[in-house]
C-alpha atoms as one frame of an Amber mdcrd trajectory, in Angstrom:
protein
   7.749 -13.750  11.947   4.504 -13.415  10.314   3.946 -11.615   7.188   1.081
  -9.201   7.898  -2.074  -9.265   5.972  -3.559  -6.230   3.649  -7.023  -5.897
   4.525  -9.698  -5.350   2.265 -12.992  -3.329   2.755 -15.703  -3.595   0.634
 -17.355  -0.662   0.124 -21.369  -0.898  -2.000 -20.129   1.468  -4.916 -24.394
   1.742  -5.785 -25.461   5.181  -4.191 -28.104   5.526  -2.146 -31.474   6.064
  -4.074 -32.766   8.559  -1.265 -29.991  10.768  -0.635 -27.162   9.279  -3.037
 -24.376   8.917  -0.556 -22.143   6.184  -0.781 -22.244   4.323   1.783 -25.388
   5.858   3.062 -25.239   7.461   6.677 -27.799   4.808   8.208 -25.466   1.950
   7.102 -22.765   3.861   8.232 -23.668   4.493  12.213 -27.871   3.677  12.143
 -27.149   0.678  13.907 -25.451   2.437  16.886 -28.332   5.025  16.789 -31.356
   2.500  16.754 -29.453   0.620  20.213 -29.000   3.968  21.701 -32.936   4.665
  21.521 -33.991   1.696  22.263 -32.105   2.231  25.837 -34.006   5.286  26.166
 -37.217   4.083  25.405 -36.475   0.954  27.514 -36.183   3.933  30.403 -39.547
   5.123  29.874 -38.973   7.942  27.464 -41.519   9.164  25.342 -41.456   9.074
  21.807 -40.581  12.558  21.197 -37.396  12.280  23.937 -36.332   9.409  21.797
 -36.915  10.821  18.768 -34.819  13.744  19.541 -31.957  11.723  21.452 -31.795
   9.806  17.600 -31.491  13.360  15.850 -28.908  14.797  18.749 -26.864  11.457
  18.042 -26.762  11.387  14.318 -25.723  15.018  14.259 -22.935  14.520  16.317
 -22.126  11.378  14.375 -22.467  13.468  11.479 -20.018  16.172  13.041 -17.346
  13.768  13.645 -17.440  12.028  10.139 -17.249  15.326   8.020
């Protein structure tokens, strides 16, 4: 049997400069965001759809972290 292993997350302890959160919300789920938008401008959308799909999506990121 194998003895299971602790695992370790390292976590930037330096806040943010902009908004001082630690970690900052864009490293947190920006990356999911950006891919999402990209799909909808890849569809056709027009900056403003795409701009408001990011905001709809990082609120309800938002909602789910706090």
């Amino acid at each position: 049997m194998k003895a299971e292993e602790d695992t370790v997350y390292v976590v930037d302890p330096t806040p943010c400069e902009l908004c001082g959160q630690v970690p900052n919300d864009w490293k947190s789920f920006g990356e999911e965001i950006f891919e999402e938008c990209e799909g909808v401008e890849g569809k056709g959308a027009e900056y403003q759809a795409s701009h408001f799909h990011a905001y709809k999506l990082y609120t309800c990121f938002r909602l789910v972290v706090l």
